[in-house]
C-alpha positions as CSV (number, residue, x, y, z in Angstrom):
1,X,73.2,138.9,-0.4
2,X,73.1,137.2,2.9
3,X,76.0,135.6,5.0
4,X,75.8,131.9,5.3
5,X,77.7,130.0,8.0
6,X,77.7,133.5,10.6
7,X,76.1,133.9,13.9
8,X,75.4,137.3,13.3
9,X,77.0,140.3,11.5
10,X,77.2,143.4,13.1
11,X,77.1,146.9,10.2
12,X,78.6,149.9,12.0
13,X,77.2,152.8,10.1
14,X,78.8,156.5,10.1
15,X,81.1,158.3,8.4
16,X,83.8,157.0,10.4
17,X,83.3,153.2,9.0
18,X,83.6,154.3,5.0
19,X,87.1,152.9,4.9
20,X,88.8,149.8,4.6
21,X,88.6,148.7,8.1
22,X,87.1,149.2,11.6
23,X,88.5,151.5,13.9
24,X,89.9,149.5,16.6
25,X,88.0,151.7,19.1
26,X,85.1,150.7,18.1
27,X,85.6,146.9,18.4
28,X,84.9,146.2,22.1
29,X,81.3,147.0,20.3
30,X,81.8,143.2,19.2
31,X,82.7,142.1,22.8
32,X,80.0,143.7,24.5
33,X,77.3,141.8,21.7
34,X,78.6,138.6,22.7
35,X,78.3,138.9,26.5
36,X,74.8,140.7,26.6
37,X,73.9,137.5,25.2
38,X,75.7,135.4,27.3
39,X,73.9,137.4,30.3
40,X,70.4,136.8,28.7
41,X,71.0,133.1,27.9
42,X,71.8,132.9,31.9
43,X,68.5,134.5,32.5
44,X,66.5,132.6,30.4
45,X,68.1,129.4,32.2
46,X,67.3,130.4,35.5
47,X,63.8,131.4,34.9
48,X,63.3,127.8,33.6
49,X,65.3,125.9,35.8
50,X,64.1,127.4,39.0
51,X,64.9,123.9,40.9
52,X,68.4,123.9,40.1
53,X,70.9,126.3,42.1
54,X,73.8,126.6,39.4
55,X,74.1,127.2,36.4
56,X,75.8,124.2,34.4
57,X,79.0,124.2,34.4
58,X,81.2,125.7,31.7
59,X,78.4,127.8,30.9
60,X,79.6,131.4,29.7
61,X,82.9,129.3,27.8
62,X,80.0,127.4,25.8
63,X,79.5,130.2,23.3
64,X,82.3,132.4,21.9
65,X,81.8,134.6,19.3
66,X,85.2,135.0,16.2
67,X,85.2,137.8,14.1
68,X,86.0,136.3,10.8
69,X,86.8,139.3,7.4
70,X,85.2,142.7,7.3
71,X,82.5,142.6,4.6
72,X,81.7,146.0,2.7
73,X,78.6,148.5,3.0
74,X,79.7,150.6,5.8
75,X,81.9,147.8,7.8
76,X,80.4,144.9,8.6
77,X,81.7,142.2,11.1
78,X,81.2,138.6,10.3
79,X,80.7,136.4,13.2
80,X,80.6,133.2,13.1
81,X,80.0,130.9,16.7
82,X,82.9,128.6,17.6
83,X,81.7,124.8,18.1
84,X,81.9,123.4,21.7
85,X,82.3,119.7,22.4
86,X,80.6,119.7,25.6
87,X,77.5,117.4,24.7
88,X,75.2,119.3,27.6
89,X,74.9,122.0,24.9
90,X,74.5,119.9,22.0
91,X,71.5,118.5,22.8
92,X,68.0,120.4,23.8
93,X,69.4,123.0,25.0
94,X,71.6,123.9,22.0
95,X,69.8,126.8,21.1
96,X,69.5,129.0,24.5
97,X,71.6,131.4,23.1
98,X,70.1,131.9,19.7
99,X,67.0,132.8,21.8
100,X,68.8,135.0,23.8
101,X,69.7,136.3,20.4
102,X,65.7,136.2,19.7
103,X,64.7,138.0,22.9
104,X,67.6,140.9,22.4
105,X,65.9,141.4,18.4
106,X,62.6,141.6,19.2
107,X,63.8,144.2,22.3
108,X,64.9,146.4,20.4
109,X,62.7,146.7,17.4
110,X,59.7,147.3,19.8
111,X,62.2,150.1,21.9
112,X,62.5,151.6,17.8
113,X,59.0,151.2,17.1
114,X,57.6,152.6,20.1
115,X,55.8,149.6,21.5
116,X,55.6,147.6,24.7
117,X,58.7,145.4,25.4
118,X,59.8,143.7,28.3
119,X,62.4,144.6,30.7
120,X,65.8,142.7,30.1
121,X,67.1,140.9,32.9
122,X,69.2,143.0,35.1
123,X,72.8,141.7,34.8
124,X,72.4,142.0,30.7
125,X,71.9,145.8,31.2
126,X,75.7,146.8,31.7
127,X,76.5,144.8,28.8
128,X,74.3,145.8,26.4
129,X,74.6,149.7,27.1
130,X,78.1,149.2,26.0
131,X,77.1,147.7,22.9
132,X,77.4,151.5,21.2
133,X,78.7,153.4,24.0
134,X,81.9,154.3,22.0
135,X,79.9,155.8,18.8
136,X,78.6,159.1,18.8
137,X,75.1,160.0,18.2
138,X,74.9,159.9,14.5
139,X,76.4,156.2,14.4
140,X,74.6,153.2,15.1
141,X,75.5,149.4,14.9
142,X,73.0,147.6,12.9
143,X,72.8,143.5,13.7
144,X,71.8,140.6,11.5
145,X,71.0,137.5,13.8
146,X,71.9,135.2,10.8
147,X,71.6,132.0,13.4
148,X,74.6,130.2,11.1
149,X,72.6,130.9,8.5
150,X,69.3,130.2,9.4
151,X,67.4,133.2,10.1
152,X,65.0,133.3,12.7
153,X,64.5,137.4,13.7
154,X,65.1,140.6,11.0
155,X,67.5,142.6,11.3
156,X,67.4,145.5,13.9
157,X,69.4,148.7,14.9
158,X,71.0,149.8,17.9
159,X,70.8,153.6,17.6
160,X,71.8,156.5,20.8
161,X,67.4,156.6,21.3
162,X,66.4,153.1,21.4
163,X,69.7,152.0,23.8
164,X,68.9,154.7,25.9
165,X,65.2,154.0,25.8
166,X,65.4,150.0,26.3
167,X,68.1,150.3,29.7
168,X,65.5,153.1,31.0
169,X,63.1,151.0,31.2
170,X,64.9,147.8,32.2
171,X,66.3,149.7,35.3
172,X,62.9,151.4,36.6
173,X,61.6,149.4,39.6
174,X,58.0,150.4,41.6
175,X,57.2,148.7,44.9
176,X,53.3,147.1,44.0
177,X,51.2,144.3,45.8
178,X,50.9,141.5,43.8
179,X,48.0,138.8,44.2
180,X,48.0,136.2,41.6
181,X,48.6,132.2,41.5
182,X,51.4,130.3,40.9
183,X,53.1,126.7,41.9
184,X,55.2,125.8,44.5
185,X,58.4,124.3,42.9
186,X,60.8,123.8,46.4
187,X,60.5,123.7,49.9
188,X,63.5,124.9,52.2
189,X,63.4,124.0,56.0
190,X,66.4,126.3,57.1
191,X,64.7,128.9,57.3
192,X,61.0,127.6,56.5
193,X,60.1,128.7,53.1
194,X,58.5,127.7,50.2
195,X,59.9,128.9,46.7
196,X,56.9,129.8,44.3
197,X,56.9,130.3,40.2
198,X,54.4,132.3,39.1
199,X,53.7,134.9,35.6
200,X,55.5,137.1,37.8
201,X,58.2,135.8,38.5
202,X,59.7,132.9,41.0
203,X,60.4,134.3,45.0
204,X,60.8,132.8,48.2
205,X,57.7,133.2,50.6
206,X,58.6,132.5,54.6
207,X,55.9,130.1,56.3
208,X,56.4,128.5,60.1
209,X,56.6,124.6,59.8
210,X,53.5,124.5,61.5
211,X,51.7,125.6,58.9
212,X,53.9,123.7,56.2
213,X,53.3,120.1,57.6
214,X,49.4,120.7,58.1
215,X,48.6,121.4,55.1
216,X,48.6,119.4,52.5
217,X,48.0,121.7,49.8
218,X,51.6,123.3,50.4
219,X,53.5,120.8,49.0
220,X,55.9,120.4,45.9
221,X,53.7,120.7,43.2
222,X,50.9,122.5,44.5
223,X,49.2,125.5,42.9
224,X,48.6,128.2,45.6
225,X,47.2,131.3,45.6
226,X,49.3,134.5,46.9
227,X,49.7,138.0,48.0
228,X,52.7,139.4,48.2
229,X,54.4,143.3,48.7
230,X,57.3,143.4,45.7
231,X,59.3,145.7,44.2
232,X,59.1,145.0,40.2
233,X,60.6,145.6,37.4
234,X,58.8,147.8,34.3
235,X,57.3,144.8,33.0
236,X,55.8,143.9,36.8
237,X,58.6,140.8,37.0
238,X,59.3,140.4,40.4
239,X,63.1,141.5,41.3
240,X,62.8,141.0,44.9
241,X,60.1,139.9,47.8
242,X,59.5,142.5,50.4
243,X,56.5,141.7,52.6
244,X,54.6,138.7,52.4
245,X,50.8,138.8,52.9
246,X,48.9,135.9,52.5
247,X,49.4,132.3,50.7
248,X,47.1,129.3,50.6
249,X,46.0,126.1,48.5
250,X,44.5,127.7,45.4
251,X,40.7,127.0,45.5
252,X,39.7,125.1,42.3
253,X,37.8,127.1,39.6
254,X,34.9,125.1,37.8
255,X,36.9,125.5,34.3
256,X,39.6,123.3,36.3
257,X,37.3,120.9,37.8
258,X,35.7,119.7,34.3
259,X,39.2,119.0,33.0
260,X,40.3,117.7,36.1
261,X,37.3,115.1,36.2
262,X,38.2,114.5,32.3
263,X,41.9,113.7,33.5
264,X,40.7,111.1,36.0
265,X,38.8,109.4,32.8
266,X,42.2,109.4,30.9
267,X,44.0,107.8,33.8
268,X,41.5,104.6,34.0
269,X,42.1,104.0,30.3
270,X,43.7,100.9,29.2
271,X,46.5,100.8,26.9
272,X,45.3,101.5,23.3
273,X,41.6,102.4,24.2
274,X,41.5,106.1,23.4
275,X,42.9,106.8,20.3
276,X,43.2,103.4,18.3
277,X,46.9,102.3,19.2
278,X,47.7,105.1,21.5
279,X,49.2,104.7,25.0
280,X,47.9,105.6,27.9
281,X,49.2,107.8,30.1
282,X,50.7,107.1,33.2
283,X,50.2,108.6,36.8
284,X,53.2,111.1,36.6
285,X,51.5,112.5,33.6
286,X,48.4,112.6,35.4
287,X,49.3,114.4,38.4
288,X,51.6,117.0,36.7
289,X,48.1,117.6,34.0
290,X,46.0,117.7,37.5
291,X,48.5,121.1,38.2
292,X,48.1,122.6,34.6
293,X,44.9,122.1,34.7
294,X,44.4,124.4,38.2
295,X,46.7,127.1,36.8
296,X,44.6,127.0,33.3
297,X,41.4,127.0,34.9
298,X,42.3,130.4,36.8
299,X,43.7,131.9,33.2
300,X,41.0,130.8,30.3
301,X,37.2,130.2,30.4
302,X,37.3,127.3,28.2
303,X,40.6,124.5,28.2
304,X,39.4,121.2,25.8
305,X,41.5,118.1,27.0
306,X,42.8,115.2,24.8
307,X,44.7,111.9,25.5
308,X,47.8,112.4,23.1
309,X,48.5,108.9,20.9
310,X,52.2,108.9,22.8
311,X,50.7,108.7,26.4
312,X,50.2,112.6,27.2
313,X,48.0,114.8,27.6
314,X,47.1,118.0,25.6
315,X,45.5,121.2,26.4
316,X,43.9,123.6,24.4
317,X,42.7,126.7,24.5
318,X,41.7,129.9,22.5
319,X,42.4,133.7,24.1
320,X,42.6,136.8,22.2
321,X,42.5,135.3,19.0
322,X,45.4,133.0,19.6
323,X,45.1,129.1,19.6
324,X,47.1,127.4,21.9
325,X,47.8,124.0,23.1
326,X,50.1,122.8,25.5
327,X,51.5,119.0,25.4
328,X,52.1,117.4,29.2
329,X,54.2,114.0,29.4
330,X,56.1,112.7,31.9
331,X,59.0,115.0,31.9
332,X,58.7,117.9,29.5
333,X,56.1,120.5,28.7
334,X,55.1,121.5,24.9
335,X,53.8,125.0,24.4
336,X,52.6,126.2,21.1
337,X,50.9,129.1,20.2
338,X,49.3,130.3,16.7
339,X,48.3,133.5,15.8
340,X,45.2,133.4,14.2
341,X,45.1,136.6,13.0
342,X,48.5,136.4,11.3
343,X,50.9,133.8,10.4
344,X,53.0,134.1,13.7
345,X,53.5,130.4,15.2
346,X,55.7,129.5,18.1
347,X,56.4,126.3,20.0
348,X,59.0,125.6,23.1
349,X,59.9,122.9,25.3
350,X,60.0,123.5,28.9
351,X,61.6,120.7,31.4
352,X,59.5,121.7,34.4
353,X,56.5,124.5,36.0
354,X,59.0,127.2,36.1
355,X,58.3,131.3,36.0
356,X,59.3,131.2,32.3
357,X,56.5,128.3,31.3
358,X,53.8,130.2,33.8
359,X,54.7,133.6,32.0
360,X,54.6,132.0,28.7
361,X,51.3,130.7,29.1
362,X,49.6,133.8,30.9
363,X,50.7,135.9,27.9
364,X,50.1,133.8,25.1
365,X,50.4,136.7,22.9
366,X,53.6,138.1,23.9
367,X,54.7,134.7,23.3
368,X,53.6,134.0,20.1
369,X,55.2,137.7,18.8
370,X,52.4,139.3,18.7
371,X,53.2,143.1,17.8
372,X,52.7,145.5,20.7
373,X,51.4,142.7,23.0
374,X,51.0,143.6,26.7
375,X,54.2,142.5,28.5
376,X,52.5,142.6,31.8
């Protein structure tokens, strides 16, 4: 019988939990849960929010975990989520932490089934290895991310092998060139720098103001192409810039020119002349589709491009038996992917080009939960 109303509920199986209670030992167990999430929720912020330099503020206090009864079956901890007033978190970005919650499940059930996961971000290691550090080898906790009763992930365990297996590879890091494409998303002039998001990962690449002011391809915005010396996680995320090599407007690929020239049609559309009574869009919506369409045309052979009925602007695209489509207005992204070789289907709002919506993109079927997807 499920739990309504809970967070999550955490089952501590063994011998030592076929009593009446939990031994107190074993509750920082319960602590530890709650800040590997709050680590991962910071994570996933940053990597989508590359432009801003703090986090908001009040961050970690916004979600607090209670403990509320001990249910039978081996000891089970009900946890329910305190509410917040703060109205930052009640709005679009209420649910950061249940995909933290998301990205921790689906973590560990590829670490227990032996298939390709991606490396957690660094400060959630700590946390997480002391999820079960006070059980011995035969115990293991086993979570249900209940979501306050909506349940968005099964349930998973957190045994000795797939702990030890999941910080492993979260803390290996390899030194490896890296030549891709990405955006530039800020430009610093003390020292000159421009900050790039990529697939890989957002970094700071030096360049002489020279070079900055003649070139009107470096600005904010900009797709560029780059090489770069990095030393990288497991999953080839980019953990810190060591040597940078090369960096240059990204030349346009002929799969980004067609939609490109299909976006300049869109933009000399009158107001309700593409779709019936659809708006058009305006020239923010434009320019930031000119962008997508450069990165998309470097990705997929074939992007199809539609005036939305609301004034944006959708892309499409098929890869690896995935359908996707990404929805471009004014001042959010829309990224959904479906599966179309199961019933797996995933959408998510992005605020800006950020190293999360780049990544997302690039490996459309990690994103849409593909089992055993390449994390690369």
């Amino acid at each position: 019988m499920e739990e309504k109303g809970f967070f999550a509920t955490l089952s501590f199986k063994g011998e030592r939990f076929n009593r009446q209670f939990i031994p107190v030992e074993a509750l920082p167990s319960i602590s530890a849960y709650q800040e590997t999430l709050v680590e991962l929720a910071k994570a996933i912020w940053k990597d989508e929010n590359p432009d801003k330099g703090r986090l908001p503020k009040n961050f970690s206090k916004a979600f607090k975990l209670g403990l509320e009864g001990i249910g039978d079956g081996s000891k089970v901890a009900r946890l329910p989520r305190q509410e917040i007033e703060d109205d930052f978190f009640t709005n679009d970005f209420a649910d950061i932490f249940l995909e933290a919650q998301d990205l921790l499940a689906s973590t560990v059930s590829a670490a227990n089934n032996n298939v390709d996961f991606r490396a957690l971000p660094e400060k959630s290691i700590s946390p997480f290895e002391r999820l079960r550090k006070l059980l011995t080898v035969e115990e293991f906790i086993e979570v249900n991310p209940l979501a306050n009763g909506k349940k968005g992930v099964g349930r998973f365990r957190l045994t000795e092998a797939s702990v030890k297996k999941v910080v492993a590879t979260s803390r290996i890091r390899k030194i490896k060139k890296i030549e891709d494409v990405g955006c530039i998303v800020a430009i610093s002039e003390t020292p000159t720098n421009v900050k790039i998001a990529s697939a890989h990962g957002t970094f700071l690449y030096p360049i002489s103001w020279t070079d900055l002011r003649s070139s009107q391809g470096l600005s904010i915005g900009s797709i560029v192409s780059f090489s770069i010396q990095a030393e990288t996680d497991a999953s080839n995320v980019i953990r810190r810039m060591l040597t940078p090599i090369a960096v240059s407007p990204a030349i346009f690929s002929p799969n980004a020119i067609r939609a490109i020239a299909r976006l300049e049609k869109f933009a000399c559309l009158e107001e309700s002349s593409c779709h019936g009574e659809s708006a058009a869009p305006n020239e923010e919506t434009i320019i930031r589709c000119r962008d997508v369409a450069q990165f998309l045309g470097r990705k997929f052979e074939k992007i199809r491009v539609y005036p939305d009925e609301e004034g944006g602007i959708q892309f499409e695209w098929v890869s690896d038996d995935i359908s996707a489509s990404l929805l471009v207005d004014c001042d959010s992204f829309l990224l959904g992917a479906s599966d179309l070789l199961s019933t797996n289907y995933k959408e998510k709002k992005f605020r800006g080009i950020s190293y999360a919506l780049l990544r997302d993109m690039s490996n459309i079927s990690e994103f849409v939960g593909r089992p055993g997807a390449n994390c690369e």
